[in-house]
C-alpha positions, 0 to 999 in steps of 0.5 A: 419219564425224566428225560434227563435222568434218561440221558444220564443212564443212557451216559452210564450203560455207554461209558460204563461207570458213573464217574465217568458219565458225570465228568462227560456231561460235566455234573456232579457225581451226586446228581447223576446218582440221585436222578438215576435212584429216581428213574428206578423208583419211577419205573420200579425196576433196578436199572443199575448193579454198583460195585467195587469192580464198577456199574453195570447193567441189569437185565432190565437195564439193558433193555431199557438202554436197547430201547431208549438209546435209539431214541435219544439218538433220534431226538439229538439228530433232531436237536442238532437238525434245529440247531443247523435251521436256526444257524441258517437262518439270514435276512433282514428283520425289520422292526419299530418300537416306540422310543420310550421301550429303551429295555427292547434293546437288550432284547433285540441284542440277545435276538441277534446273538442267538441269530447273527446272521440276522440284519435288524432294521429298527424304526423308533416310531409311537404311531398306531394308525396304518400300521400294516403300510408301514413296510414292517415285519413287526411293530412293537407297540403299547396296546393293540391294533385293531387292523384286521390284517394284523396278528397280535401277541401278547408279551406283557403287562406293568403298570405306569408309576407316579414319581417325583424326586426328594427334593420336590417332596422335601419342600411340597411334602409326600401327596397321601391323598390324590388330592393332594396332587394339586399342589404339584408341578407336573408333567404329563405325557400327552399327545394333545392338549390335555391329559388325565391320570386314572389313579385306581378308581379316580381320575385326576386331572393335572394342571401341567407345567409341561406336556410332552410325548417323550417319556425320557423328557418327563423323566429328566424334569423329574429326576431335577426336582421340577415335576410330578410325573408317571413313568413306565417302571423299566424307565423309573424302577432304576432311579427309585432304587438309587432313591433319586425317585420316589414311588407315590400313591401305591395304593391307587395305581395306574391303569394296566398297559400292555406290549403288544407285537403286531405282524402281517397275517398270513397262513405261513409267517416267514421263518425270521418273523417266526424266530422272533415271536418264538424268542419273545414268546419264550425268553421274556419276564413274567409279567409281574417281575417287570415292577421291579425289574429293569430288564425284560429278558429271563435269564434261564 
C-alpha cells in the first residue's frame, strides 16, 4: 500500500474535502485525486463518495481512516522523534581526505546543514599506513585499507581521464594509438620516481617532464598547454565542458579506482560517525554519473 496516497486520504477523511487537503499538504488537486483513484484500485474498494455537497467517506472508508489514522499518528511521532535525535546530535567529527578530493567539500558542507551543531575537523592527508593511529573518526581515502581494525564502505567508482589541452594537441596532433603517446610531454603523478599508466589492456610507460603527487599541479601544467596527463573526472570534467581540455584515447580507459571510508570497528559506532556514513551512504551520486558529473552529491 502507498503510503502517501495513505496520508493524503487520511487529509481528506480529516478535512473533509480534497480542496481542502491539497492546499494543506501543498500539491495539486490532480495529484491527490488521481493517488486516492489508485488506492481504491489497489484495495479494491471506493474509499471516497464525491459530490456537489463535498467528499465523504464510505463505510469502507471509515474503516479503513479508523485503522490507518493511528498509525500514521505513530509513524509521525517516530518521524518527529528522529528529527529532534538528529537536532541533538553535537560534537566534533574529525575527518581526512586526500587534498585532490576537492568535491568532498561540498559534501562536508551539505553534512554540516543537515547537522549544524556538528564540529568538522578536517586533515587533508594521502597516507594510507597506520591509519587507525592517526586520531580520526573517518578517513576518506582512494582504495582501501587493509588494517584489521578498520571498517570499510564502499561510495563510489570513476575512472582517471587522459587530458591534454588544444593547444598541445593542435601542434602534436590528437594520439589515436597509445603509442602514440610517446610524443608528448607528460606529466605523471607519482609518489616515487617512476610511474605507469595502464590504458584498457596496455601498459604505457611515460618519459615524464615532470612527476608529482599533486593532482591540482598536473592540472595547471595541463590546462597551460605544457603536459599530457591523467586526472580524477570530478578535477577535469569542468575544464573538458568548457573545451580548455580534452578527453583522449576513450576506448582504452584507465583503471577503475574507488573511494573508500574507513572507520574504527567496534560493536557500537558512535551516533556522529553513524550520521555521517548514513549520509554518505545515502545522499551521494551512483557511481556511473561521477564521469560527467563535478559533484558528488544527489539532489533528491
Amino acid at each position: 500500500m502507498d503510503l502517501n496516497a495513505l496520508r493524503m486520504f487520511a487529509a481528506i477523511a480529516q478535512s473533509g474535502s480534497m480542496t481542502a487537503a491539497a492546499e494543506h499538504l501543498g500539491i495539486p488537486l490532480a495529484t491527490i485525486s488521481r493517488r486516492v483513484r489508485d488506492l481504491e484500485r489497489e484495495l479494491n474498494v471506493q474509499l471516497l463518495q464525491r459530490s456537489v455537497h463535498g467528499t465523504y467517506l464510505t463505510d469502507a472508508g471509515m474503516r479503513l481512516y479508523q485503522h490507518a489514522s493511528r498509525g500514521l499518528d505513530i509513524l509521525t511521532r517516530g518521524e518527529r522523534a528522529l528529527q529532534n535525535e538528529q537536532a541533538r546530535l553535537k560534537g566534533l567529527l574529525r575527518l581526512s581526505l586526500p587534498s585532490s578530493l576537492k568535491p568532498w567539500w561540498e559534501v562536508l558542507s551539505r553534512f554540516q546543514q543537515r547537522y549544524p551543531d556538528i564540529m568538522l575537523q578536517v586533515q587533508a592527508s594521502d597516507r594510507s599506513d597506520r591509519l587507525a593511529e592517526d586520531g580520526v573518526d573517518v578517513i576518506i581515502r582512494i582504495g582501501r585499507c587493509t588494517q584489521h581494525s578498520l571498517a570499510n564502505q564502499r561510495v563510489f567508482t570513476y575512472h582517471h581521464v587522459l587530458v591534454a589541452a588544444p593547444a598541445l594537441l593542435q601542434r602534436l596532433g590528437e594520439p589515436a594509438e597509445i603509442t602514440d603517446l610517446h610524443k608528448f610531454p607528460c606529466g605523471v603523478w607519482s609518489q616515487g620516481s617512476t610511474a605507469s599508466w595502464r590504458l584498457g589492456k596496455e601498459v604505457f610507460k611515460p618519459d615524464p617532464t615532470i612527476l608529482t603527487n599533486d593532482y591540482a599541479h598536473l592540472c595547471s601544467r595541463a590546462l597551460a598547454g605544457g603536459v599530457l596527463t591523467e586526472l580524477p573526472p570530478f578535477m577535469a570534467m569542468e575544464h573538458i565542458k568548457n573545451n580548455q581540455l580534452v578527453a583522449l584515447l576513450k576506448e582504452h580507459p584507465l583503471p577503475e579506482l574507488e573511494i573508500t571510508l574507513h572507520y574504527p570497528s567496534h560493536p557500537t559506532t558512535s551516533p556522529i560517525v553513524q550520521a555521517f556514513l548514513d549520509f554518505a551512504r545515502q545522499h551521494i551520486k551512483h557511481p556511473a554519473q561521477l564521469n560527467t558529473q563535478s559533484t558528488l552529491l544527489t539532489h533528491a
